[in-house]
C-alpha positions in Angstrom: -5.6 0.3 20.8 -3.1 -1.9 19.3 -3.7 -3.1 15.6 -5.0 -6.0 16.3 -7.9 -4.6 18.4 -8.2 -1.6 16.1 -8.8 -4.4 12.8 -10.6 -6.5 15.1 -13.2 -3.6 15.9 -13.7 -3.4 12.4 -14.7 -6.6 11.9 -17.2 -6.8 14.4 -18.8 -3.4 13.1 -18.9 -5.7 9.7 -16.6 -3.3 7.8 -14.4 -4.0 5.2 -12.3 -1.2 5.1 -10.4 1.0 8.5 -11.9 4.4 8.8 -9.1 6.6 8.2 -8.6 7.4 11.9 -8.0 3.9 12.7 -6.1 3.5 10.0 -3.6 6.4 11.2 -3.8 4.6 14.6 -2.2 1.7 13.3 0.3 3.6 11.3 1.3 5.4 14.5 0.9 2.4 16.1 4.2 1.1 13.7 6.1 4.0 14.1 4.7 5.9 11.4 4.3 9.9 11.9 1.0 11.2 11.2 -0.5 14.7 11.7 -2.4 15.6 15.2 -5.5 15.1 15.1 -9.4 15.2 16.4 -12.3 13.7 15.8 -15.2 15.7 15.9 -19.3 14.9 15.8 -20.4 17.8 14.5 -19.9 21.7 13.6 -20.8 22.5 17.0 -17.6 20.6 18.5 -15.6 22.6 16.1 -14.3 25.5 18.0 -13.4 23.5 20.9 -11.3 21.6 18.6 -9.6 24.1 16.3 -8.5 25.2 19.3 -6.7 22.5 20.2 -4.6 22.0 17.2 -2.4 24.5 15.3 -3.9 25.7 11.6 -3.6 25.5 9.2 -5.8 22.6 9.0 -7.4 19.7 7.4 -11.5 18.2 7.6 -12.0 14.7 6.6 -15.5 13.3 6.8 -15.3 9.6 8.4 -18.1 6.9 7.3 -17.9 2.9 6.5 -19.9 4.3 3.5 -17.2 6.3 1.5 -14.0 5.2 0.8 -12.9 8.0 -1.5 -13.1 10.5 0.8 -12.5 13.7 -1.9 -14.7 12.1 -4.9 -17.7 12.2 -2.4 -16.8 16.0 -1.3 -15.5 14.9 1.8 -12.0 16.6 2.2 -11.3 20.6 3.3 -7.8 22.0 3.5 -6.4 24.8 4.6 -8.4 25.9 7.5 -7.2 28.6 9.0 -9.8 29.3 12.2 -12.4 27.5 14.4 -15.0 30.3 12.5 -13.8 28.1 8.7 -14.2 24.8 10.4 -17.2 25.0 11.7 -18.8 26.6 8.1 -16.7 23.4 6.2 -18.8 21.0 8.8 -21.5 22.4 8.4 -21.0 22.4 4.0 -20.0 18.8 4.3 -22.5 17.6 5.8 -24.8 18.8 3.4 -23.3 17.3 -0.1 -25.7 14.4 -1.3 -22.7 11.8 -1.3 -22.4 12.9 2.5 -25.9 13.3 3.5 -27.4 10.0 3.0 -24.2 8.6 4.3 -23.8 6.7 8.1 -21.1 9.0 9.4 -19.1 8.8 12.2 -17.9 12.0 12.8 -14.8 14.8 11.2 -11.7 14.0 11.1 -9.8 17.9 12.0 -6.1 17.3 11.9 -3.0 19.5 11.3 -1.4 20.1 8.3 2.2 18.6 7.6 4.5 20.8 6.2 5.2 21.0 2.6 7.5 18.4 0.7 7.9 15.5 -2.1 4.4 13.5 -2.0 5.3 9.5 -1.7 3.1 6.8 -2.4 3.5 3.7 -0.4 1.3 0.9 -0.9 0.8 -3.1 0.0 -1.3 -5.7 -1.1 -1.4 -9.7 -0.6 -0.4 -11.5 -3.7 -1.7 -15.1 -3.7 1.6 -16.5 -5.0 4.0 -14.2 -2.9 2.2 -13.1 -0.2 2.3 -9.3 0.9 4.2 -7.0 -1.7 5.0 -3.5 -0.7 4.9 -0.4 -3.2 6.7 2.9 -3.4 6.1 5.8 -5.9 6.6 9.4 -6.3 3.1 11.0 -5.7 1.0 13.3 -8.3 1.4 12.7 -11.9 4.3 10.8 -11.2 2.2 7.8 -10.4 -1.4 8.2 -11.5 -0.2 8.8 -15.0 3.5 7.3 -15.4 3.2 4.8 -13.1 6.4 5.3 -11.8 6.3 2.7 -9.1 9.2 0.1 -7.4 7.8 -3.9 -5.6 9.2 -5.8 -4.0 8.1 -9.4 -2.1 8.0 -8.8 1.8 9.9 -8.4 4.0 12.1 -5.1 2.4 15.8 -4.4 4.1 17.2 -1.4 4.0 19.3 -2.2 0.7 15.7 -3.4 -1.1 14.3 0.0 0.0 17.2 2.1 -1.4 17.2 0.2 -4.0 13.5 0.7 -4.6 13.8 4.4 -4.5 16.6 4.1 -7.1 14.1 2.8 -9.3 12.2 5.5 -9.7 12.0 7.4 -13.0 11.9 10.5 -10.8 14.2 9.5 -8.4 16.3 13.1 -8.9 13.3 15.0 -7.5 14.2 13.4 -3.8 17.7 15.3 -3.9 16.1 18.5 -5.3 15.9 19.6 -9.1 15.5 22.5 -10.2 15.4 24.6 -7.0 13.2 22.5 -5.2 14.7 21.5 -1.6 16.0 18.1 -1.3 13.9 15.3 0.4 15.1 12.8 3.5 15.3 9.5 1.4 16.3 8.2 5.0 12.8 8.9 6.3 11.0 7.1 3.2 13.5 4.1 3.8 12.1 4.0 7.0 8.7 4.4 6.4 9.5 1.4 4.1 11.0 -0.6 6.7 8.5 -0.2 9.1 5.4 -0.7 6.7 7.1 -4.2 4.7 10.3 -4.9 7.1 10.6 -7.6 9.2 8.1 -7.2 11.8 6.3 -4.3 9.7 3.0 -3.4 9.5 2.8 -5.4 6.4 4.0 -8.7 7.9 2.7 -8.5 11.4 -1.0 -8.3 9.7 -0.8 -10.3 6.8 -3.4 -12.3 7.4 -5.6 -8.9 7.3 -4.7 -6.8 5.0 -6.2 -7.0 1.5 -5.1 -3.6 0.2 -2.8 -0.8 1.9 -2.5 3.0 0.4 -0.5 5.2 2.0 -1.3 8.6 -0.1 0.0 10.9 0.1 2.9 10.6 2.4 4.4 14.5 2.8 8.7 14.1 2.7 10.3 17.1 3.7 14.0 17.9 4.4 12.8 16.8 8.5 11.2 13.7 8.0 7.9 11.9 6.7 4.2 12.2 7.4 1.7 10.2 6.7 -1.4 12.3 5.1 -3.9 10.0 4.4 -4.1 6.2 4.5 -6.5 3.7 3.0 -6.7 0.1 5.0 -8.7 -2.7 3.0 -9.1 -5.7 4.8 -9.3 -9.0 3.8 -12.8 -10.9 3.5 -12.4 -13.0 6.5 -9.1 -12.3 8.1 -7.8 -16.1 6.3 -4.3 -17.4 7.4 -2.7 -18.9 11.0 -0.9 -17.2 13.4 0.9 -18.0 16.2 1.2 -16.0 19.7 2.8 -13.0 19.7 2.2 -12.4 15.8 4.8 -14.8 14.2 3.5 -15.9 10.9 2.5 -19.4 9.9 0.8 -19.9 6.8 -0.6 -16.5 6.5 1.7 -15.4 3.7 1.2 -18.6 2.0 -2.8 -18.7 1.8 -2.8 -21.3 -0.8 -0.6 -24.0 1.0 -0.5 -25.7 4.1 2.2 -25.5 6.8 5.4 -27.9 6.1 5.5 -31.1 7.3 9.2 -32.0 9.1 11.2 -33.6 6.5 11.1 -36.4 8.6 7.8 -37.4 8.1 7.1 -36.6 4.1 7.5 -39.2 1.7 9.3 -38.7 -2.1 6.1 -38.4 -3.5 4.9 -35.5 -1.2 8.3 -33.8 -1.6 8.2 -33.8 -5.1 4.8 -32.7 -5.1 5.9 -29.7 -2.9 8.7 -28.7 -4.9 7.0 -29.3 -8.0 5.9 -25.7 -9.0 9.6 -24.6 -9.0 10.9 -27.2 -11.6 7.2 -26.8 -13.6 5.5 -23.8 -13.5 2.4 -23.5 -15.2 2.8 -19.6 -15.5 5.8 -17.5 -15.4 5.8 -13.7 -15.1 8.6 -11.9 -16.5 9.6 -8.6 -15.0 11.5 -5.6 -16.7 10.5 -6.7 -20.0 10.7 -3.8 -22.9 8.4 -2.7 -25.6 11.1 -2.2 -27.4 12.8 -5.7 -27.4 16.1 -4.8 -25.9 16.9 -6.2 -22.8 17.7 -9.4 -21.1 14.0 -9.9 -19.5 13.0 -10.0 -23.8 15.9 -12.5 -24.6 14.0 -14.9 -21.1 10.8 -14.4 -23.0 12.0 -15.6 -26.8 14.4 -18.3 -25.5 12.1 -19.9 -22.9 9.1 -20.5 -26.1 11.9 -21.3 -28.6 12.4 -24.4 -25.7 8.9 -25.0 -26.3 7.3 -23.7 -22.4 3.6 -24.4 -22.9 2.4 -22.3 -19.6 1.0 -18.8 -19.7 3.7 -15.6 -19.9 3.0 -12.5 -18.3 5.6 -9.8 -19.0 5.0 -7.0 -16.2 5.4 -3.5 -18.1 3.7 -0.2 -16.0 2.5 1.1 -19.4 2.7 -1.5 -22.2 -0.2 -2.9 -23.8 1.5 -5.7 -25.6 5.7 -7.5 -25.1 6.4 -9.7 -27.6 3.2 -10.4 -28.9 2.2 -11.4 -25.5 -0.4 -9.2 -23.3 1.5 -6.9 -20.6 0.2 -6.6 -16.8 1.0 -3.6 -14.6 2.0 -5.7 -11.8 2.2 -9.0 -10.5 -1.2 -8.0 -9.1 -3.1 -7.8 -12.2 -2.2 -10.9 -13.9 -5.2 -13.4 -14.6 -3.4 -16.0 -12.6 -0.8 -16.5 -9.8 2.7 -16.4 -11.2 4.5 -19.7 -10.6 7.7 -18.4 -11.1 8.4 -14.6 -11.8 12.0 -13.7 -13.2 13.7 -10.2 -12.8 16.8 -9.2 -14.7 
């Protein structure tokens, strides 16, 4: 199925999410490795399958009800026969989270080799339209939030760039005898989730909310491991045929009129937000004070800027007296204008 029929089939099942086959459908469907895989109805379909695929292996429950698959109990790794995957079904399926639970069937898929866990991510920003995420997995970015953005569509310069970013970039290139990690391959997983004709960009109109995690980076290449597709409430946004965007990364605006035909009122108007922004998010900003992003915040309030600041720090509470946001994501507004140093 091609990603439009695989979100459309969603929609017309009245979910809000892709199960997390579909969703590695649609990553495939990009160009986007992901494990071999079956889905299964029930332990007695499991020998048949474990057959089929090479252990060890991984069981993934697959219901419209749970989207945290390993909070409800829904996740076994490590399987190493068709006798193990058939007692896992058969333990799953008996958890209370699971149990009361529409489901759909197993997911029984091989395990990718060992490496770096990457986390790549998207969402739709009202102001921007889709941004795309990258982070070092683990720790690295449930606790440090050691993450890179950037606006859509990446190149291949904004992805390397985005990996030299990362607090932890030295793990890629192996640290402490760990084996070094193919920073080509995440460039271009990258590319072909927020590139020009990525995932990202082909379905903006759709996608609410994409978490690629983890994605397994060895020495070879990249593997997606799990994915997490959230879509949005009604699919808002114009496209043309053969995917080319209109207004879809622009939800809040309407499609330009030719120059032609606009008056100097209406052109003003348009361009309006640019000279007056009513909010403006600053990006890099230190707790400390320090750096140029700090100097943007004191100098634009010395001129006497009335709008709402939102410095974007991943772990400050507080820049400058003002309040600090994560990401452009989580600031009570749209930014009007967002400046980076």
């Amino acid at each position: 199925m091609s990603g439009a029929e695989l979100i459309a089939a969603a929609r017309e099942a009245q979910r809000g999410a892709l199960d997390e086959r579909a969703g590695k459908q649609l990553l495939a469907a990009f160009g986007v490795a992901v494990p071999k895989s079956l889905l299964i109805q029930g332990a007695e379909e499991a020998a048949a399958a474990a057959g089929r695929l090479r252990p060890p292996l991984a069981l993934k429950v697959v219901s419209p009800d749970i989207l945290h698959k390993s909070d409800a109990g829904g996740v076994q790794v490590g399987l190493a026969s068709a006798g193990e995957v058939e007692a896992a079904v058969r333990a799953m399926m008996k958890r209370p989270a699971i149990e009361n639970a529409r489901i759909d069937g197993f997911l029984l898929e091989e395990m990718a080799p060992a490496g770096q866990e990457i986390v790549i991510g998207g969402l739709r920003d009202p102001q921007f339209g889709p941004l795309v995420m990258v982070g070092l997995g683990g720790i690295f970015v449930e606790v440090l939030a050691d993450v890179a953005f950037r606006v859509c569509p990446v190149t291949r310069l904004d992805a390397e760039e985005m990996l030299g970013e990362l607090k932890g970039a030295a793990l890629l290139d192996g640290v402490r005898g760990r084996a070094p990690v193919s920073r080509a391959a995440i460039v271009d997983a990258l590319l072909k989730i927020g590139g020009e004709g990525g995932l990202l960009m082909t379905h903006a109109a759709d996608l609410a909310e994409v978490d690629i995690n983890p994605l397994i980076v060895s020495a070879e290449g990249a593997v997606a491991v799990d994915a997490r597709f959230v879509l949005t409430p009604t699919g808002g946004g114009r496209r043309e045929e053969g995917g080319e965007r209109q207004d879809a990364l622009a939800p809040h605006s309407s499609p330009l009129t030719p120059l032609s035909r606009e008056t100097s009122a209406s052109v003003v108007e348009r361009y309006k937000p640019l000279f007056e922004p009513q909010t403006v998010a600053v990006v890099g900003a230190s707790s400390k004070g320090s750096t140029l992003p700090n100097v943007f915040i004191r100098r634009i309030r010395e001129l006497g800027y009335a709008g709402e600041i939102y410095p974007i720090h991943p772990a400050a509470a507080e820049i400058d007296g003002l309040k600090a946001y994560r990401s452009l994501a989580d600031t009570p507004r749209p930014a009007g204008m967002a400046m980076k140093a």
